[in-house]
TILODREN-544852 format. One line per 3 residues: number of its first residue (from 1); for each residue x, y negated, z of N, C-alpha, C, O. Coordinates in steps of 0.05 Angstrom, whole numbers, plus 32768, in hexadecimal, padded with zeros to 4 digits. Each point is the difference from the previous one (the first is absolute). Layout:
BEGIN
NUM> X,Y,Z,X,Y,Z,X,Y,Z,X,Y,Z; ...
This chain:
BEGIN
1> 8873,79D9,8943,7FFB,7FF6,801B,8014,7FEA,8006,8018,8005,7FFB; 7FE2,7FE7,800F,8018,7FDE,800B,8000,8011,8015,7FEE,800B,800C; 802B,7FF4,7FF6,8020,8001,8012,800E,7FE7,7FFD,800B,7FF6,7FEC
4> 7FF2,8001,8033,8016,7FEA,8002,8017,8009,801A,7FFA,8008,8016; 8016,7FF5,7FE4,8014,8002,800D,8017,7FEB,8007,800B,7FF5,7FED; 7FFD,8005,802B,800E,7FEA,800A,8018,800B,8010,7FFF,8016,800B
7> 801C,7FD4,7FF8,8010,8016,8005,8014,7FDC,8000,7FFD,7FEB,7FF3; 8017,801C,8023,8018,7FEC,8000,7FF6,7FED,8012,8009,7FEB,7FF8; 7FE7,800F,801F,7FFF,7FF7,8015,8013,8007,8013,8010,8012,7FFB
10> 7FF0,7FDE,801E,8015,7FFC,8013,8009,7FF6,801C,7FF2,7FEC,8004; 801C,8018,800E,8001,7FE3,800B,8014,7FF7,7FF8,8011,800F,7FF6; 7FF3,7FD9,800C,8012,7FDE,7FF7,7FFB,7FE9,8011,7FED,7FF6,800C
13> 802E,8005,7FF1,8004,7FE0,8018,7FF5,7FF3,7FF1,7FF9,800A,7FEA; 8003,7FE1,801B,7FEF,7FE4,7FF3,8013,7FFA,7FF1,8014,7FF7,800D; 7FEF,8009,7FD9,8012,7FF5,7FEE,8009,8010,7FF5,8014,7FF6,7FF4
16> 7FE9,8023,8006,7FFC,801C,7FF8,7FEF,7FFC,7FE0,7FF2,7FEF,7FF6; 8019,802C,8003,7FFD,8007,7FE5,7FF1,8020,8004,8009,8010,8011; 7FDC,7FF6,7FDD,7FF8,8011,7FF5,7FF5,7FFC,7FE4,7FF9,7FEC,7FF3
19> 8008,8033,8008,7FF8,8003,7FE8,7FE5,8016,8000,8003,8018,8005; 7FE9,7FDF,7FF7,7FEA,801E,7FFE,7FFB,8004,7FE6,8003,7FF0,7FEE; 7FF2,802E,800E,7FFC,800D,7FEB,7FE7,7FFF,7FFF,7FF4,7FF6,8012
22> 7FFD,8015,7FD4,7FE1,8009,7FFE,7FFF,8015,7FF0,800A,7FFA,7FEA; 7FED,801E,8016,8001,8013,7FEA,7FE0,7FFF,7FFF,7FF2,8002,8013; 8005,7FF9,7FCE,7FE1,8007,8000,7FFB,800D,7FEA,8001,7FF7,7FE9
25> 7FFB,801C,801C,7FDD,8014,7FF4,7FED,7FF1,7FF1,7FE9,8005,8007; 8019,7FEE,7FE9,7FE9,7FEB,7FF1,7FFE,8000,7FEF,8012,7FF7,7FF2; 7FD0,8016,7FFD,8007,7FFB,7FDB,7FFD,7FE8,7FFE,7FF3,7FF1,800F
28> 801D,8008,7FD5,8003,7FE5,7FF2,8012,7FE8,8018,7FFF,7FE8,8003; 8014,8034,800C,8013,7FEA,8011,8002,7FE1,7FF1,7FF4,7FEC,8007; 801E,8018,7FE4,8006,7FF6,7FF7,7FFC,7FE3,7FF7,8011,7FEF,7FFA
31> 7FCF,8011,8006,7FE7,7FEC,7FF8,7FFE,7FE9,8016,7FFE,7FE7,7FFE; 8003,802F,8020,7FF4,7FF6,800F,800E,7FF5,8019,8015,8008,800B; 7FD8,7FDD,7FFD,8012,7FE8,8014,8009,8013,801C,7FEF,800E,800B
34> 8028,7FF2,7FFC,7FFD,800D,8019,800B,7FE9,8010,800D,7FEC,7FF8; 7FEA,801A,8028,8009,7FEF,8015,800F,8012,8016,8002,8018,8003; 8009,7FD3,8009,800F,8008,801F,7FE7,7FF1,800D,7FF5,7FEA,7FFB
37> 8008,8022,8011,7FE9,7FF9,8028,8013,800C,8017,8013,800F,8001; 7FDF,7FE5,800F,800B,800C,801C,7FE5,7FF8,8017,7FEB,7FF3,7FFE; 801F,8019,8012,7FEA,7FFF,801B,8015,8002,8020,800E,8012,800B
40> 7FED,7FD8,7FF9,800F,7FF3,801D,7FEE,8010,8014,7FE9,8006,7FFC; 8024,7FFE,801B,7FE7,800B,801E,7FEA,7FF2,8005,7FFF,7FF1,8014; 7FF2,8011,7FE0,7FEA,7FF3,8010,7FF2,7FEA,7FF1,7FED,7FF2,8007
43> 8025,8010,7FDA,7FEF,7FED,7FEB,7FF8,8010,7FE6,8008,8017,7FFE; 7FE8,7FDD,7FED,7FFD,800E,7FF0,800C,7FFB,7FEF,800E,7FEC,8000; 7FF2,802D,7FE1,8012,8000,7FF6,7FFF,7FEB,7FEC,7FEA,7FF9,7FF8
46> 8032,7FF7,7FFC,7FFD,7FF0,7FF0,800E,8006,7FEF,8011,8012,8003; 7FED,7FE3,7FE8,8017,7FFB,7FE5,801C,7FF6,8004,8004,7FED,8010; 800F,801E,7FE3,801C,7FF7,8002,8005,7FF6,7FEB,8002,7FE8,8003
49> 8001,801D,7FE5,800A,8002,7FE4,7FF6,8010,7FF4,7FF6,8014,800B; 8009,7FE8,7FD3,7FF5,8005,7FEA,8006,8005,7FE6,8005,7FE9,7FF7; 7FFE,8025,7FF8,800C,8003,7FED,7FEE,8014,7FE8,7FF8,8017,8003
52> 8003,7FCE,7FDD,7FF2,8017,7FEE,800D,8010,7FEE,8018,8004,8001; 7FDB,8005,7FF0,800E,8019,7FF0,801F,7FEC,7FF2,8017,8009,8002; 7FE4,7FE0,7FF4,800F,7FFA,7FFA,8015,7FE6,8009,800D,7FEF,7FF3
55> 7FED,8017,8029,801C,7FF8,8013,7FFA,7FE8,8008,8013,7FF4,800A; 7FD6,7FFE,7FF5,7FFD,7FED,800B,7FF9,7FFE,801C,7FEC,800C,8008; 8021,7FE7,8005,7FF9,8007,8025,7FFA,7FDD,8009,8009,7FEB,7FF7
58> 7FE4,801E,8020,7FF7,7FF4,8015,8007,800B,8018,7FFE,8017,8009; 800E,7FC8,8004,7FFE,8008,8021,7FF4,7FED,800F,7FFF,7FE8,7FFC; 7FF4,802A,801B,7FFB,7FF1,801F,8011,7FEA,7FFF,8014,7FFC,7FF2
61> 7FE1,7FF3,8020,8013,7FE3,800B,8012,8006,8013,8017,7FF6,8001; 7FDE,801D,800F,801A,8006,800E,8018,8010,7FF8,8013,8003,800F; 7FE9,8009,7FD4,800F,800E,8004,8010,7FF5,7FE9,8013,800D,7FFA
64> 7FEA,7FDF,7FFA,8006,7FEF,7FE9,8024,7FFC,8008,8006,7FF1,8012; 800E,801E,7FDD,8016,7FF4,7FFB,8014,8016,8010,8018,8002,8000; 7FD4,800D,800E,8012,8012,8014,7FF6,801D,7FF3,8013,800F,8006
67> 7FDD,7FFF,7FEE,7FF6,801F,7FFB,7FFE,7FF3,7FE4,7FFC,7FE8,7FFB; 800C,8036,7FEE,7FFD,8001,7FEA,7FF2,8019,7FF9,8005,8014,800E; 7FE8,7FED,7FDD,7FF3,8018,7FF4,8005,800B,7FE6,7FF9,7FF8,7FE9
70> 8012,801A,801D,8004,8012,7FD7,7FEE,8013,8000,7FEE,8008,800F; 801D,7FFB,7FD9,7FF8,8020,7FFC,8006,800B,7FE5,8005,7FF2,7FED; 7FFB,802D,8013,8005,8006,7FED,7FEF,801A,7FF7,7FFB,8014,800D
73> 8001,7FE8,7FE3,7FE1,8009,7FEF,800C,801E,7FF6,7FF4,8015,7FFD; 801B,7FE9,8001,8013,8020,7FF2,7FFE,8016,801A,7FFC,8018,7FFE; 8009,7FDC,8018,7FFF,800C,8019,7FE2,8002,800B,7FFF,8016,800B
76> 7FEB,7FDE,7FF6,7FE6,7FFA,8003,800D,7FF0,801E,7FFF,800F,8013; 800C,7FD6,7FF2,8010,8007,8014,8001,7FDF,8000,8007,7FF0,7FEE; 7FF0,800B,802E,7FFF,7FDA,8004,8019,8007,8022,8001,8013,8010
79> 800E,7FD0,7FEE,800E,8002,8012,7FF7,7FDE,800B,7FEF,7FF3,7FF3; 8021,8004,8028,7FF9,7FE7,8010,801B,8005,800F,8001,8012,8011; 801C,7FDA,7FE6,800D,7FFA,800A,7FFE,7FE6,8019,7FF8,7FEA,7FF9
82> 800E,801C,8021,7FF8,7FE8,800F,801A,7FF9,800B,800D,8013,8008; 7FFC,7FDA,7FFB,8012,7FE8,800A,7FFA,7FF1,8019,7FE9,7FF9,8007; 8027,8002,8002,7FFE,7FE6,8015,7FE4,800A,8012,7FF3,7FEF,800B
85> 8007,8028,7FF7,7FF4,800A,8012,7FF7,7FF4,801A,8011,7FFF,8012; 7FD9,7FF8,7FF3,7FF7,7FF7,8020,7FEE,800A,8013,7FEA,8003,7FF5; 8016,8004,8024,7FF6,800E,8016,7FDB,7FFC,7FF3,7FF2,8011,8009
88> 8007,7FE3,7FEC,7FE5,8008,7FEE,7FF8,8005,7FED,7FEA,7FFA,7FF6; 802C,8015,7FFE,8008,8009,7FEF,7FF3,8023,8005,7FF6,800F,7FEF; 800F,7FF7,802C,7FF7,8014,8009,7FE6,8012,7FFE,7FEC,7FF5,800B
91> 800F,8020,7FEC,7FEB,8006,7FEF,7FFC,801F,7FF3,8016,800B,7FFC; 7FDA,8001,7FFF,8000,8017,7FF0,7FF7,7FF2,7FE3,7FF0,7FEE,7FFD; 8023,8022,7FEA,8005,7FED,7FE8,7FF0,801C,7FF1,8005,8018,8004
94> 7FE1,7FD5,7FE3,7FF9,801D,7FF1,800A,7FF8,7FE5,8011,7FEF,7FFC; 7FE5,801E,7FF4,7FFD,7FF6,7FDC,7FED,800B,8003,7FF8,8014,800D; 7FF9,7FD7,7FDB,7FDF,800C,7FF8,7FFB,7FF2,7FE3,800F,7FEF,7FF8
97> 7FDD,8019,7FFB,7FFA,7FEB,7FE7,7FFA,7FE8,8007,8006,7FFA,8017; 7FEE,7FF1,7FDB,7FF3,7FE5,8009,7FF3,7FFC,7FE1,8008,8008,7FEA; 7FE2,7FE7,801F,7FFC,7FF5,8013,7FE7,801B,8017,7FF6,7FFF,8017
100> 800C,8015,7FD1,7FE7,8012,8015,800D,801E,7FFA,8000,800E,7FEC; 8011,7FF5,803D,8015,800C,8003,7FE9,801A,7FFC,7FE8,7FFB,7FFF; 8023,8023,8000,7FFA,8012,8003,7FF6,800A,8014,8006,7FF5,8015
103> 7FEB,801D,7FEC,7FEE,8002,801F,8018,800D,8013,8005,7FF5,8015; 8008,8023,7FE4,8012,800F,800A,8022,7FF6,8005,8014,8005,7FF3; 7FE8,7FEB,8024,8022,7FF3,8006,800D,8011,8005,7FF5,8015,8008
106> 8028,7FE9,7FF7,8011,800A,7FFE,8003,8001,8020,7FEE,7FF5,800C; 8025,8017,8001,8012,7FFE,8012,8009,7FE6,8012,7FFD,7FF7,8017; 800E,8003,7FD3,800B,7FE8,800D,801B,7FFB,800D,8004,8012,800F
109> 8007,7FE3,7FF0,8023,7FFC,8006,7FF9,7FED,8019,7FEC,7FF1,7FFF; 8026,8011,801A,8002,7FEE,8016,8015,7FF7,8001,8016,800B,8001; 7FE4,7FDB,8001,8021,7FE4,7FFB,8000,7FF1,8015,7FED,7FF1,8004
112> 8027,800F,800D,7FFC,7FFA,8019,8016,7FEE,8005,8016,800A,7FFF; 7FEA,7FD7,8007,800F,7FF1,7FFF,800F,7FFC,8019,7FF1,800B,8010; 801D,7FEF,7FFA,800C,7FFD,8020,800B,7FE4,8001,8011,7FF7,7FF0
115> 7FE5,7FFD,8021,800F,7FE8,7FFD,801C,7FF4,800D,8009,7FEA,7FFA
């Protein structure tokens, strides 16, 4: 059964540092592209960053130069360090596969920026 789990959200001043976790439940973790998404109040959810089995990542434009994506395959376990944090930045943050996430989301982490 996919188990996603999210974990290391926060609040942070604008210019703030987090780090979120992802623990997933996924056969052939390993293989497969996973993303960071998030979902703002009142918008839908989009893509943040990207990363495939073998470490190659994509990011959003906005988020280009400020959030980083690992992961580590030993752990079944993708992380999204974010930087330079901004008041729209603000958001519940998931992990899911990509490009065709799992039906069953996780939780979700809430990252809450303050300006």
């Amino acid at each position: 059964q996919v188990q996603l789990v999210e974990s290391g959200g926060g609040l942070v001043q604008a210019g703030g540092s987090l780090r979120l976790s992802c623990a997933a439940s996924i056969s052939m973790f390993s293989l497969s592209t996973m993303g960071w998404y998030r979902q703002a109040p009142g918008k839908q959810r989009e893509m943040v960053a990207r990363i495939n089995g073998g470490g190659d990542t994509i990011y959003e434009e906005f988020v280009k130069g400020r959030f980083t994506i690992s992961r580590d395959n030993a752990k079944n376990s993708v992380y999204l360090q974010m930087n330079s944090l901004k008041s729209e930045d603000t958001a519940v943050y998931y992990c899911n596969t990509y490009p065709n996430p799992k039906p069953h989301w996780g939780q979700g982490t809430q990252v809450t920026v303050s300006s």
